[in-house]
N, C-alpha and C positions, 0 to 999 in steps of 0.2 A: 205614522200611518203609511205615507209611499214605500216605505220598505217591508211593510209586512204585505202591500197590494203586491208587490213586485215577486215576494217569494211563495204568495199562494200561486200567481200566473206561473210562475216558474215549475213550482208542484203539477198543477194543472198542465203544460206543457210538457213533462216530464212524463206525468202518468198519458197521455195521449201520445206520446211519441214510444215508449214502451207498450202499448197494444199494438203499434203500428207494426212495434219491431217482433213483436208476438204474433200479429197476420201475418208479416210478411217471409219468417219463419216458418209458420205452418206453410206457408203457398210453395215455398221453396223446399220443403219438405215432400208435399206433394207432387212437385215436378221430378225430382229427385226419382222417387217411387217407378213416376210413370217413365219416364227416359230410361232408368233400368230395366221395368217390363217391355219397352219396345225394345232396348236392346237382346235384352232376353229372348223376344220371341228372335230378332232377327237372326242372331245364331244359331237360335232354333233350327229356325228356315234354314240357315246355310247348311248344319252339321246334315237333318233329312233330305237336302239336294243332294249333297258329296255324297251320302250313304245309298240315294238311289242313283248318282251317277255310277257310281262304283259299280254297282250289282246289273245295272247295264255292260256297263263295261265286261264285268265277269260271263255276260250271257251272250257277248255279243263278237261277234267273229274277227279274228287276229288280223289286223293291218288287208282287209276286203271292205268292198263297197257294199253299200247295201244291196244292190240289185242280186247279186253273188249268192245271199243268205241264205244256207239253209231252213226248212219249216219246221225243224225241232233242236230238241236239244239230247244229248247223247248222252243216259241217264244210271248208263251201263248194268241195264236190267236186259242189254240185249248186245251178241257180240258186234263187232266195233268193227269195217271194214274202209281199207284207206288208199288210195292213191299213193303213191309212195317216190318220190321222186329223187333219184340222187345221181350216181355214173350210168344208170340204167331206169328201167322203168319198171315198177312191182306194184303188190297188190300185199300191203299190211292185214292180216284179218286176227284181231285180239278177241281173244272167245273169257271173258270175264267169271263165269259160273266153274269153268274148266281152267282157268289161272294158266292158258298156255295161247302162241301164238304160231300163227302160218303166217310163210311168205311163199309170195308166189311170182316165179320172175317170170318175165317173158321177153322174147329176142325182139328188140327193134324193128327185124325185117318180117316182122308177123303181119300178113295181111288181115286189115279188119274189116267188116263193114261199119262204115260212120255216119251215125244218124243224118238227121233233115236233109237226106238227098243227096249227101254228097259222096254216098260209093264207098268203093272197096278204092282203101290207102295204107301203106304201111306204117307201123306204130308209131316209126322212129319222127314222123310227117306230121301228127295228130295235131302237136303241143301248137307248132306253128303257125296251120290251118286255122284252130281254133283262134289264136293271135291275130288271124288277120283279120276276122270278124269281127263287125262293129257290135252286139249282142250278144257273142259267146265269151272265149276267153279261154285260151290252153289247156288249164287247167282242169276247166268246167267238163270242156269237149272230152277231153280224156276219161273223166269220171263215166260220163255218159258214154262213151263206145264202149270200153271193157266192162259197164253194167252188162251189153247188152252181148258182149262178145263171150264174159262167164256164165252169164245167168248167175249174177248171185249181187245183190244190192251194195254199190261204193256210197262210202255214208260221208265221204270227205276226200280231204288231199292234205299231203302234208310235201312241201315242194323245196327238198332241198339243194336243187340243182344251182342255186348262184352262190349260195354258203358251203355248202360241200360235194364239189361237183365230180371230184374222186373218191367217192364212198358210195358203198354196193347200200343195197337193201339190207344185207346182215349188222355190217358194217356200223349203222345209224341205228338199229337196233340196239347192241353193245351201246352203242352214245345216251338212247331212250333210256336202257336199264343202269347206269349209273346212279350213286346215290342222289337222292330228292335234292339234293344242293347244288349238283356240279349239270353241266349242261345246258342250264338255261339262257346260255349266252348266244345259243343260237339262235334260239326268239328274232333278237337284234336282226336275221339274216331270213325268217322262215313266212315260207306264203301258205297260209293256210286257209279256210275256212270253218275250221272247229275257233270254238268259246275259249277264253281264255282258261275258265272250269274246265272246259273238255278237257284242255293242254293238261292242265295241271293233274285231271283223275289219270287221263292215257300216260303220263310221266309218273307217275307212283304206282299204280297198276301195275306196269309193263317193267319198273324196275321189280316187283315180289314174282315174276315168272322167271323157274328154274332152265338151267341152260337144255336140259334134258327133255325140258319141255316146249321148246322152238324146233319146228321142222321149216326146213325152207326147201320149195319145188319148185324146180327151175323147168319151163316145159317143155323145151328143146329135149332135156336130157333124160327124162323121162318117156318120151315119145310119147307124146298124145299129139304132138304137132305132124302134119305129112309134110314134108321136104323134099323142094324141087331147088336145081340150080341153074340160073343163066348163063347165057353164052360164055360170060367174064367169069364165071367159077362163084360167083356171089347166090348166098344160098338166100330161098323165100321161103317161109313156112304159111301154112293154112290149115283150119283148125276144123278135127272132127267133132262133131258138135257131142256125138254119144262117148270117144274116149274122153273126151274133156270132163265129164257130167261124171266120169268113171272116177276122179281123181280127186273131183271137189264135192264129193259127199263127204270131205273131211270136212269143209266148214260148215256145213249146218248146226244151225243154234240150236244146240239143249232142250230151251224152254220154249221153241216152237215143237221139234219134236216130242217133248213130253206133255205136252196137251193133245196132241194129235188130234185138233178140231178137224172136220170133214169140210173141203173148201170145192165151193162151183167157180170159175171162171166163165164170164160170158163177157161176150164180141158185142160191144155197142156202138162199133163206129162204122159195120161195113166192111173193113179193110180185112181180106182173108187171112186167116194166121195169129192172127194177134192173141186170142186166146191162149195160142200152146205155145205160144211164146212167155205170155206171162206166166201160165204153168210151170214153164221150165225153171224161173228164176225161182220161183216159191215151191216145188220142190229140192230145188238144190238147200233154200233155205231152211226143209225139215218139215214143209210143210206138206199136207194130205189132199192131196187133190183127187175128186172123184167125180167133179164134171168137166168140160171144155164146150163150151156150144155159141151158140151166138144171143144174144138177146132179141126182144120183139119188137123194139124199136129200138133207135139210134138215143146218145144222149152227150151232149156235149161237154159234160163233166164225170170222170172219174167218180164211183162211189164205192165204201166199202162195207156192210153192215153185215149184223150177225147176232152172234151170242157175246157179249163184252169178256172179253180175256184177252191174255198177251198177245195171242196171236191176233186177233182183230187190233189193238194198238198198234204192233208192227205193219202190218200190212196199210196200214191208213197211212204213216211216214213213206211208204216207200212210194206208193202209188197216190198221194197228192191225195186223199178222196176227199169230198163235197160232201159234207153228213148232211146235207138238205135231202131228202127222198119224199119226191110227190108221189100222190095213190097213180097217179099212170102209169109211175115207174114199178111198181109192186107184182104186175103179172109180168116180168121178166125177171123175176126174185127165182131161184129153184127152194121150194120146200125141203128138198133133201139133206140139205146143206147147212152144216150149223152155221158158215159165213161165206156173205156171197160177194166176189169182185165184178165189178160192172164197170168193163172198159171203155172210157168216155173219149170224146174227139181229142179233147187235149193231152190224151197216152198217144197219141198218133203223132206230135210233135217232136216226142223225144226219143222216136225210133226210124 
């Protein structure tokens, strides 16, 4: 009898330690599962962070700070115009639709006038100035005076003066157009403010443009410059604003001129002139201008509105606009106009 008690306990312990090991199987099964789904998702998580840090990265301006950022991105639906920095100081314009490029040199001793107040200085002076400023930055400064010295929109800078500080404007072109492979080692050395995308389209672009189709105009030797010399034999140039305008109808973009929408320009800040000023730049750029006037009242923001097409998209990158338009603002609209530019207090900052 004690031995058959002993071996049903034994059964009976057996079968109860066996469901144990059958729960405690399933549970461990169960964690299994779910420690794979949390890891699961966490990869998840990390693989769409790296995939959206990346695509930042590709949108987001080459070794600049944010304050520096440009408000778009350069989508080469419109040509491409660049600061160009290397033994000299140029003006890259990549015209995309036309698969060809201008350069445009101009002599150091060019007297400009330099936005926010600070006068008429020589080119060679700009980089500096702007350096010394807590707010601006050489680069920046530069952009902004030769906008306003061509009349024709800089959409960036590409500054190879500490990487290659003996190479012309042509020069660095030849380096641009080399094959998609080779070149990119100046990255390592280049101050920019275009996208890493931008980099990469203006480097494949600019290498499928034929040699035949680079013109480079130097403006000294062209003469649209008037040249005077000082006492020391050292020559200064000074620019007429209408030969100038005579030379750079070569860069107007294509696809503003072939909409040829009808554009009003109106003065909303007071400040005289400022209309045919901006006229100038947006004809040079192809664009049709059929009014200049002033607006009915003042308005502290930039606006650009119209009929939606290419040209109303360009015109809103260049001049910053504020697509808010209240009804006050509406009777200084010109009806005639398929798109109307309304110069706000803050265009008066960057002239």
């Amino acid at each position: 009898m004690p031995s058959k008690l002993v071996s049903t306990k034994e059964r009976s312990a057996l079968k109860k330690n066996g469901w144990k090991d059958i729960q405690y199987k399933a549970k461990m099964k169960k964690r299994s599962k779910l420690a794979l789904l949390i890891l699961a998702l966490l990869v998840g998580f990390l693989i769409v962070s790296w995939v959206i840090q990346l695509t930042q990265s590709l949108f987001s301006p080459w070794k600049l700070s944010p304050d520096q950022e440009r408000s778009y991105v350069w989508d080469a639906q419109f040509n491409i115009n660049l600061l160009l920095r290397g033994s000299n100081i140029s003006v890259l314009s990549y015209h995309p639709k036309e698969e060809r490029i201008v350069i445009i040199n101009i002599p150091d001793e060019t007297f400009l006038n330099v936005p926010y107040g600070f006068g008429l200085w020589q080119l060679r002076a700009v980089y500096e100035l702007g350096e010394s400023q807590k707010d601006s930055g050489g680069n920046k400064l530069l952009v902004e005076t030769l906008t306003n010295f061509l009349a024709i929109p800089i959409d960036g800078f590409l500054d190879f003066s500490t990487l290659e500080p003996n190479k012309s404007a042509s020069e660095i072109v030849d380096i641009l157009k080399e094959n998609p492979f080779s070149g990119f080692n100046l990255l390592s050395g280049l101050k920019t403010d275009l996208t890493i995308w931008e980099l990469l389209r203006l480097k494949v672009s600019a290498g499928s443009v034929r040699f035949d189709k680079i013109k480079e105009l130097s403006l000294d030797k062209i003469k649209v410059l008037d040249r005077e010399n000082l006492l020391d034999g050292t020559p200064i140039y000074t620019a007429d604003p209408v030969k100038l305008d005579s030379v750079l109808s070569d860069l107007a973009d294509p696809v503003i001129t072939s909409e040829h929408k009808s554009i009003a320009v109106l003065n909303a800040t007071g400040q005289a002139q400022l209309a045919q000023k901006a006229a100038r730049l947006i004809t040079n750029l192809g664009g049709n201008v059929i009014i200049t006037t002033n607006a009915s009242q003042k308005l502290k923001k930039t606006q650009v509105v119209g009929l939606e097409s290419a040209t109303l998209k360009r015109l809103k990158q260049i001049f910053g606009s504020d697509d808010k338009i209240g009804p006050t603002d509406e009777d200084s609209i010109s009806s005639r106009a398929q798109i109307n530019l309304l110069l706000g207090e803050d265009y008066l900052s960057r002239n």
